[in-house]
C-alpha positions as CSV (number, residue, x, y, z in Angstrom):
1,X,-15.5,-52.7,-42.1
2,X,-14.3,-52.8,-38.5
3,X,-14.7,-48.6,-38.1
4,X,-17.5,-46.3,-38.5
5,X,-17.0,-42.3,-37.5
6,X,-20.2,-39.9,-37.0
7,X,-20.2,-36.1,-36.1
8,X,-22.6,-34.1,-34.2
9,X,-23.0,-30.6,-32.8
10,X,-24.1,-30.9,-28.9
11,X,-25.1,-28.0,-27.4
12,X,-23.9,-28.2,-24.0
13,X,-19.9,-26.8,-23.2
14,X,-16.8,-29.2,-24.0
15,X,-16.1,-29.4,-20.0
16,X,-19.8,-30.8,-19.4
17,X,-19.1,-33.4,-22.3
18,X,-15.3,-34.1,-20.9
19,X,-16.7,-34.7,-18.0
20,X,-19.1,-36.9,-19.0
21,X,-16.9,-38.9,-20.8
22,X,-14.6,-39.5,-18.0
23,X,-17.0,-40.7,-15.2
24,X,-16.3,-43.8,-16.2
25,X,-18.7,-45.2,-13.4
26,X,-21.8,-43.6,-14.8
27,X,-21.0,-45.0,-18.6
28,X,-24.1,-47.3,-18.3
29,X,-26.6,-44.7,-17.4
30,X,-25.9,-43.8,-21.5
31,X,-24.3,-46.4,-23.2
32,X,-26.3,-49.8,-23.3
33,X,-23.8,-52.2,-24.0
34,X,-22.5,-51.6,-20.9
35,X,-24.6,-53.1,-17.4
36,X,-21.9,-52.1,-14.9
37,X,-18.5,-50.2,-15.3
38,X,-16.3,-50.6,-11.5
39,X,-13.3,-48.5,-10.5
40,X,-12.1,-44.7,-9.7
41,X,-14.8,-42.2,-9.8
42,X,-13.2,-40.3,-12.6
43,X,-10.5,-41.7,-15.2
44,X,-7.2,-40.7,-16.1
45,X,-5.1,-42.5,-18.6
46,X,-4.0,-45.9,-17.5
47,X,-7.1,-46.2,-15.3
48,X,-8.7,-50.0,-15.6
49,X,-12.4,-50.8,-14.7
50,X,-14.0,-53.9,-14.4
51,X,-17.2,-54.3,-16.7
52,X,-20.4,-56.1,-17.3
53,X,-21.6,-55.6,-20.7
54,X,-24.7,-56.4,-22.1
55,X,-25.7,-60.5,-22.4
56,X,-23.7,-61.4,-19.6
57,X,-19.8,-60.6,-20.7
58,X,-17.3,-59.4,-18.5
59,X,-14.3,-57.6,-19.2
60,X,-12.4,-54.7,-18.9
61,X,-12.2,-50.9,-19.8
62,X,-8.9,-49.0,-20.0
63,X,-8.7,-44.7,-20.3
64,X,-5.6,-44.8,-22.7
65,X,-5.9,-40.6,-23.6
66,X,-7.6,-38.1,-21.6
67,X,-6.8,-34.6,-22.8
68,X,-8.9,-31.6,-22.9
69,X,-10.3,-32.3,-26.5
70,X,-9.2,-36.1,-27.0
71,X,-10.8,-38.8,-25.1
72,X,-10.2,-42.7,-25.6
73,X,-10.8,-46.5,-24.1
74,X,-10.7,-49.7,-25.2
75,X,-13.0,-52.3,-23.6
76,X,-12.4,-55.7,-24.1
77,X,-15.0,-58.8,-23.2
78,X,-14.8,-62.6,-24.7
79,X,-14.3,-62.1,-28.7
80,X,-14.8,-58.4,-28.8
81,X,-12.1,-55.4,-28.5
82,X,-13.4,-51.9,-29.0
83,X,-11.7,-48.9,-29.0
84,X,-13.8,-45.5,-28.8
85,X,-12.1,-42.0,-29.4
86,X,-13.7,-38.8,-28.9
87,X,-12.3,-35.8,-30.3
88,X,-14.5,-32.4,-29.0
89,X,-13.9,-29.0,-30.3
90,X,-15.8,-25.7,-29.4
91,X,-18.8,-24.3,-31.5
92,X,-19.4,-20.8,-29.8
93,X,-19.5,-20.4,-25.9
94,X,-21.5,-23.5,-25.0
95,X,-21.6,-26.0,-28.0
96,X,-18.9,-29.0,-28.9
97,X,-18.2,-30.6,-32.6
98,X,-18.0,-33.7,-31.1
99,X,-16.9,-36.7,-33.8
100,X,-16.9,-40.3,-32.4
101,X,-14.9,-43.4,-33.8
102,X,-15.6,-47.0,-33.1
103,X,-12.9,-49.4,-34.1
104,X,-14.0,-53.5,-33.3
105,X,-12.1,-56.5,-33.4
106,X,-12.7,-60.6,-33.0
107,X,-15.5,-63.0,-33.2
108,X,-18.2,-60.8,-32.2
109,X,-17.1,-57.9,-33.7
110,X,-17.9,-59.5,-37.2
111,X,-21.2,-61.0,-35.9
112,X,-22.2,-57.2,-35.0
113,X,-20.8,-55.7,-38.2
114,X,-24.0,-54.9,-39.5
115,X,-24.5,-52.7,-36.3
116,X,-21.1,-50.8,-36.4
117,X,-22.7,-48.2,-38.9
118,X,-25.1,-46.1,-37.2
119,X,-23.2,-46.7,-33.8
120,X,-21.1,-43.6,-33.3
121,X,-24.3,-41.5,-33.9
122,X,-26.3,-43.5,-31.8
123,X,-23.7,-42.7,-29.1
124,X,-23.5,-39.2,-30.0
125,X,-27.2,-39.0,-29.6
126,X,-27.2,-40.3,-25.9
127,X,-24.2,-38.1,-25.1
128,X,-26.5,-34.9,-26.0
129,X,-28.8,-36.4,-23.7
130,X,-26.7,-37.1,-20.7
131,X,-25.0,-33.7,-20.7
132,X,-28.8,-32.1,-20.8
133,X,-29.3,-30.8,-24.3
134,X,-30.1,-32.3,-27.6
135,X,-27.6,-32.3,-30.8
136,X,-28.0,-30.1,-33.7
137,X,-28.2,-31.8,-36.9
């Protein structure tokens, strides 16, 4: 398996989750495989960021969508690609349907397979916490 979806309810609006999606900058205040993310404050498609990732790899993180409801970037570091979508829909006046999908490939990806599961809610989880409110089972 090199893809693993999960779904959530978040209760905070879809522009406060956008929006934290696309400060690319602040992506390792929630996500832990990433130490340092460099480059424009805020990401449009086509926008490239140096990154530090977790054990010492370097790469590179490229916005390729980012549309009011569809959000995605690949980042790519020795043996490892990964490419993250986020598709958010409204749930009432301030809640999102968020679903997440991870898609891995090379060397490390396999070495992490057993990891790849439980990742997108993982993710989802510290999404609901950056944005301020806690996801709905």
């Amino acid at each position: 398996m090199n893809h693993a979806t999960g779904t959530a309810v978040i209760d905070a609006p879809v522009d406060s989750i956008r929006e934290a999606l696309l400060a690319a900058t602040h992506l390792p205040e929630w996500n832990p495989a990433f130490v340092r993310v460099t480059g424009p404050a805020r990401a449009t498609p086509g926008a490239t960021y140096d990154l530090d990732a977790i054990k010492g790899l370097r790469g590179t993180l490229t916005y390729t969508r980012a549309e009011p409801r569809a959000i995605a970037f690949t980042w790519q570091v020795p043996l490892l690609s990964e490419t993250g979508t986020w598709q958010l829909n409204e749930h009432g006046p301030a809640r999102t349907v968020v679903t997440h999908t991870v898609e891995r490939h090379g060397a490390l990806a396999i070495a992490l397979a057993h990891t790849l599961g439980t990742l997108p809610l993982l993710r989802l989880d510290r999404l609901a916490e950056r944005t301020g409110m806690s996801p709905v089972a």
